[in-house]
C-alpha positions in Angstrom: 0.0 0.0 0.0 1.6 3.5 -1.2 2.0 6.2 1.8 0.2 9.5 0.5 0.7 11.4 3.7 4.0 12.9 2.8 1.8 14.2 -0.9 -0.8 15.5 1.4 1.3 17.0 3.6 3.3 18.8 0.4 0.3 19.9 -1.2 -1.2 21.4 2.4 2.1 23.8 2.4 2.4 24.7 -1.3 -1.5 25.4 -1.3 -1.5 27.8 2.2 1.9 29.4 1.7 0.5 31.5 -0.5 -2.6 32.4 1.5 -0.1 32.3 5.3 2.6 34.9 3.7 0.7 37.7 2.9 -0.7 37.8 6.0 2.8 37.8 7.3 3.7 40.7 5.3 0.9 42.7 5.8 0.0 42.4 9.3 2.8 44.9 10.4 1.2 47.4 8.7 -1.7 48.7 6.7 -1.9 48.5 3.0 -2.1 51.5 1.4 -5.8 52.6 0.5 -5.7 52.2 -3.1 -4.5 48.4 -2.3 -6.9 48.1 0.1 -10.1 49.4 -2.2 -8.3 47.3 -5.0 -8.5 44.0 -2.8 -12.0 45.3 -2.0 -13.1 44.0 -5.5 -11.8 40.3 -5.7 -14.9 38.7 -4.2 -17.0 40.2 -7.4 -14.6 39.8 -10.1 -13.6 36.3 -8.8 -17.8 35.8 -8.7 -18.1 37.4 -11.9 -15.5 35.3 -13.3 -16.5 31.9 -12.2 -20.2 32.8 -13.2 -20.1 33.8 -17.0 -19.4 30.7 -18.4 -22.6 28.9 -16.7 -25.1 31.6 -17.7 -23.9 31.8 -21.2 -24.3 28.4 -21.9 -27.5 28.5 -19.7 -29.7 25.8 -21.3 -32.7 27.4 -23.3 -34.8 26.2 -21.4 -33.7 28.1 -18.2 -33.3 31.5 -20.0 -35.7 32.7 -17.7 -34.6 31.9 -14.5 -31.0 32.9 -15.5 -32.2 35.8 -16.5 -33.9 36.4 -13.2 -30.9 35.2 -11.4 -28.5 37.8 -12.6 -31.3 40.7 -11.8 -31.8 39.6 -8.3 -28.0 39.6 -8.0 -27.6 42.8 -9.6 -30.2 44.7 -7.7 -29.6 43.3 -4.4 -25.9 43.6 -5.1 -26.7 47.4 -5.8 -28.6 48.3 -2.6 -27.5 46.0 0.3 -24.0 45.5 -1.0 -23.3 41.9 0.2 -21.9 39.2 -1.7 -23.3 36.8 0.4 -26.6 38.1 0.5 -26.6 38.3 -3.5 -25.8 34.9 -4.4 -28.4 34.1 -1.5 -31.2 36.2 -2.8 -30.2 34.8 -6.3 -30.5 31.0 -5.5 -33.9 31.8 -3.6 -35.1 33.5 -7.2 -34.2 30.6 -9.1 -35.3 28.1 -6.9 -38.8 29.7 -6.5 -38.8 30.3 -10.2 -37.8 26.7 -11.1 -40.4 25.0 -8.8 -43.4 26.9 -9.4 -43.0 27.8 -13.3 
């Protein structure tokens, strides 16, 4: 039987040494503020990013309730300002959409 601990153990380190070191660095001081309202944005890009390719090739048949999901992301995006309580809202829409169309 092959040991895999030593691969888990490597892959652990290589994966949260990039997340640990940062943290490192900037913990002695504060980021400048154009860093910091740059680093404000990666949630929504990273969102943004991983969402495009699913509701452009959005089945047809779900046009609407992809449609609807993006609104109710933008808008409560727009006003409350939460990425959390986007995608939230969001998957409600759908969900309600899908089971009662």
């Amino acid at each position: 039987m092959t040991n895999y601990l030593p691969l888990i153990i490597a892959m652990m380190l290589v994966t949260y040494g990039p997340r640990l070191l940062p943290w490192f660095v900037l913990s002695k001081r504060p980021p400048h503020p154009l860093l910091r309202r740059f680093l404000l944005y990666i949630p929504y890009t990273a969102l943004g990013a991983l969402i495009v390719k699913g509701v452009l090739e959005a089945p047809s048949a779900m046009m609407l309730a992809t449609l609807a999901g993006i609104l109710v992301a933008a808008v409560c995006s727009w006003y409350k300002g939460g990425l959390v309580s986007s995608v939230s809202a969001s998957i409600i829409a759908v969900f309600l959409l899908l089971t009662y169309q």
